[in-house]
C-alpha positions in Angstrom: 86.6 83.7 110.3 89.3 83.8 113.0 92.7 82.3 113.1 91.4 80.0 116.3 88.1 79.4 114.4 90.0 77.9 111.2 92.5 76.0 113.7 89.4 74.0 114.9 88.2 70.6 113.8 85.2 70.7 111.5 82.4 71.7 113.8 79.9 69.8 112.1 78.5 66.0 113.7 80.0 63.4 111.8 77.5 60.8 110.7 78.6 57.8 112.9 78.5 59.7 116.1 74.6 60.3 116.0 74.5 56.3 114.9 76.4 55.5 117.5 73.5 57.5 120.0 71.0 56.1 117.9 72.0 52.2 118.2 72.3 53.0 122.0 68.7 54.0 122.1 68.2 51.1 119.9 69.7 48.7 122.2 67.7 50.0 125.2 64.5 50.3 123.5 64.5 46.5 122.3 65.5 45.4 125.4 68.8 43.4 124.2 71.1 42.0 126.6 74.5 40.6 126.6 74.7 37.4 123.8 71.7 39.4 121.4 72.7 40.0 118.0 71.8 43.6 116.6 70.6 43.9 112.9 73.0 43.7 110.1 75.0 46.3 108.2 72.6 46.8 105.3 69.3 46.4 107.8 70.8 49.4 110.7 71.5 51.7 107.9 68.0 51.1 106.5 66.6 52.0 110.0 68.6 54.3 110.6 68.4 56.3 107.6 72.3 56.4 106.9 75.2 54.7 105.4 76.8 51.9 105.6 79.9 53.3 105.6 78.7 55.2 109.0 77.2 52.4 110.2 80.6 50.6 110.0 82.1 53.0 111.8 79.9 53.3 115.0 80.3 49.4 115.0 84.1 49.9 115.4 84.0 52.1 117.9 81.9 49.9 119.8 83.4 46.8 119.3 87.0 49.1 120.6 84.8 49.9 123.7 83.9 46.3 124.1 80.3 46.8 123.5 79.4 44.6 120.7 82.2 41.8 118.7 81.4 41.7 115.0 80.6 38.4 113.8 80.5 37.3 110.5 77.8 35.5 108.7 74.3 35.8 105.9 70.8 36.1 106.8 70.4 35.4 110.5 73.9 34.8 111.3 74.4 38.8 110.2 75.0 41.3 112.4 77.5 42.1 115.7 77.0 40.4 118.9 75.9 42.2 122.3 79.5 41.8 124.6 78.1 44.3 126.8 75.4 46.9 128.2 76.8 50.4 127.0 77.2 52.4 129.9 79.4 55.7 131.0 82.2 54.7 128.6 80.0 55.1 125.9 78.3 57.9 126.8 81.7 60.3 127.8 83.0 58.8 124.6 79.9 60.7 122.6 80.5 63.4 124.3 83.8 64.1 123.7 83.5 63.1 120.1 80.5 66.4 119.9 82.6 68.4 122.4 86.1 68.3 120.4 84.4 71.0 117.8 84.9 73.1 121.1 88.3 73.2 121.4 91.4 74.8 119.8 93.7 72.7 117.7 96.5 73.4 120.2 94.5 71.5 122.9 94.0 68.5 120.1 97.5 68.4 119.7 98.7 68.4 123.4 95.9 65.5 123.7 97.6 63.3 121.6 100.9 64.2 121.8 100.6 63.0 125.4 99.0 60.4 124.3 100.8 59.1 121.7 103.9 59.3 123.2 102.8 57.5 126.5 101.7 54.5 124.2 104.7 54.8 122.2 107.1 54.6 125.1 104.4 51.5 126.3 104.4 49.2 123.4 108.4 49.8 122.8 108.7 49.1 126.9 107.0 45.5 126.6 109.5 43.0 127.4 107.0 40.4 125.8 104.9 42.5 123.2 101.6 40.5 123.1 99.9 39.2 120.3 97.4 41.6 119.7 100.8 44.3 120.2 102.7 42.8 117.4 99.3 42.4 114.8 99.4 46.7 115.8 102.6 47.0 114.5 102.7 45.1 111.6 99.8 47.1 110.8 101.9 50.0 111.3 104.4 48.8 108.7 101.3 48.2 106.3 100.0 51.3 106.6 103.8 53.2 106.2 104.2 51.3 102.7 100.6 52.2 102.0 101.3 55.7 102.8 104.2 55.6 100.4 101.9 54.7 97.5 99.2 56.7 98.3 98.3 59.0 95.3 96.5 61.8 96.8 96.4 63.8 100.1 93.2 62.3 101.1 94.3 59.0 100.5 97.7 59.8 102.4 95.6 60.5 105.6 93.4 58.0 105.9 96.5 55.7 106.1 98.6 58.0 108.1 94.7 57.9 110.7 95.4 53.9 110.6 99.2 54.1 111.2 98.3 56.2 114.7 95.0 54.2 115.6 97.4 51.0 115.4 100.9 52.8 117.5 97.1 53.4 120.2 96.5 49.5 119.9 99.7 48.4 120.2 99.7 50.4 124.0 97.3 47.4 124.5 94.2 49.6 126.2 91.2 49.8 124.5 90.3 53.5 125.7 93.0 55.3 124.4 91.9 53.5 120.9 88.4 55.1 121.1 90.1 58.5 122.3 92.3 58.9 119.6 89.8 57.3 117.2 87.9 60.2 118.4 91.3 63.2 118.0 92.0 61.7 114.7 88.1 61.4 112.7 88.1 65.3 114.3 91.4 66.6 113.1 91.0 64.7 109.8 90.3 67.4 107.0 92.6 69.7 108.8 95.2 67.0 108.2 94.4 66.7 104.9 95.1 70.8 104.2 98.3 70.1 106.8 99.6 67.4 104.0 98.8 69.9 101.2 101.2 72.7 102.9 104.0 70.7 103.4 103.5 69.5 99.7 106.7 66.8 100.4 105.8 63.9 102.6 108.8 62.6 102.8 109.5 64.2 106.3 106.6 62.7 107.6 107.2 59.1 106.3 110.9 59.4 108.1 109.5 59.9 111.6 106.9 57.0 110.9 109.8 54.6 110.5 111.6 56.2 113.6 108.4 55.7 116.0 108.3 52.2 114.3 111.9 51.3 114.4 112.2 52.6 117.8 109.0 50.8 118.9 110.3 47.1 117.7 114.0 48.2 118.9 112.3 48.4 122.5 113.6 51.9 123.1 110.8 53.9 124.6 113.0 57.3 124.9 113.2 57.3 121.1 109.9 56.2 120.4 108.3 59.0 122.6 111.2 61.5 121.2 110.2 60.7 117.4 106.1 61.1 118.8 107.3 64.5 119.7 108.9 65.7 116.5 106.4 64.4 113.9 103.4 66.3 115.6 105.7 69.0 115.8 106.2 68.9 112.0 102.5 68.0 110.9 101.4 70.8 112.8 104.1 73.5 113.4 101.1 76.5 113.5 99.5 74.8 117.0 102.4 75.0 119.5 101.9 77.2 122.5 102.8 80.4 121.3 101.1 80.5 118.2 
């Protein structure tokens, strides 16, 4: 195997994207329209043939896209609710999910560094942080403190994957959620191995609490500044020389 080839995210399909594709063809199929209610949780992954778990997490990703809103509820009050036809959003958001095995983890990284750091700079610019912006960064905090009593490097990631979905939300759009819910499910066991080499997470934590602190401070500069230097730490072997 190459150095670029073990650089790349895992190649492989992960589960939920072929549910999401399969609930799509599902939702044409039966004919629903905006106001239907698709199956439950337990009833799709029967269908389907998966897991819950993946299941779950197609629902997400379309209830960030504004296709379906998850509603609570037993028996025939189960299951999300139709908000929306899917469409091109959907369908370029499959895509690049199948197509990021593709690329080299430098061209990950630039993706979300520019990313992050434009919604970084956003939320910390908002004279008047909305509601939804302020529930994304108290979910931030959560998931620092979380991080801090994580007890493995697995566990470590998945909190450190909900710390940068929420700095996405608090941006406030909805498409560079499902983007870098897309960057982060794809670089997720390479950031588990990236956690193993640095051994000492401490580094890591400090530049969570500056993009945080810098966020609620309102200082954009900073916030964007501290973007920079994290990735630059996680993932020292994907700058542009390397």
């Amino acid at each position: 195997m190459t150095t670029e080839e073990r650089r790349r995210p895992d190649a492989r399909p992960r589960a939920f994207e072929e549910v999401l594709a399969r609930i799509e063809e599902r939702i044409a199929a039966d004919g629903l329209t905006v106001g239907d209610r698709l199956p439950g949780e337990r009833q799709l992954a029967e269908q389907l043939g998966v897991g819950r778990s993946s299941v779950r997490e197609a629902l997400r990703v379309l209830e960030t896209l504004g296709v379906v809103a998850s509603q609570a509820g037993r028996g025939p009050d189960a299951g999300a609710v139709l908000t929306s036809r899917p469409g091109n959003a959907l369908t370029d958001l499959l895509r690049l999910h199948l197509g990021l095995a593709t690329l080299s983890m430098r061209e990950v990284i630039d993706t979300r560094l520019m990313i992050e750091q434009w919604a970084a700079a956003r939320a910390a610019a908002a004279s008047t942080p909305a509601a939804s912006a302020r529930t994304a960064t108290a979910r931030m905090a959560e998931a620092i403190a979380a991080m801090d009593a994580a007890g493995d490097p697995a566990e470590f990631v998945e909190h450190d994957i909900a710390f940068h979905l929420a700095l996405a939300e608090a941006a406030g759009n909805r498409l560079i959620v499902a983007v870098m819910r897309a960057l982060r499910d794809a670089l997720r066991r390479y950031a588990v191995d990236a956690v193993v080499r640095l051994g000492d997470t401490g580094g890591l934590q400090d530049d969570h609490r500056r993009i945080h602190r810098a966020i609620e401070d309102g200082d954009a500069g900073a916030a964007a500044a501290a973007v920079a230097e994290h990735l630059a730490r996680a993932y020292p072997d994907s700058g542009r020389d390397s």
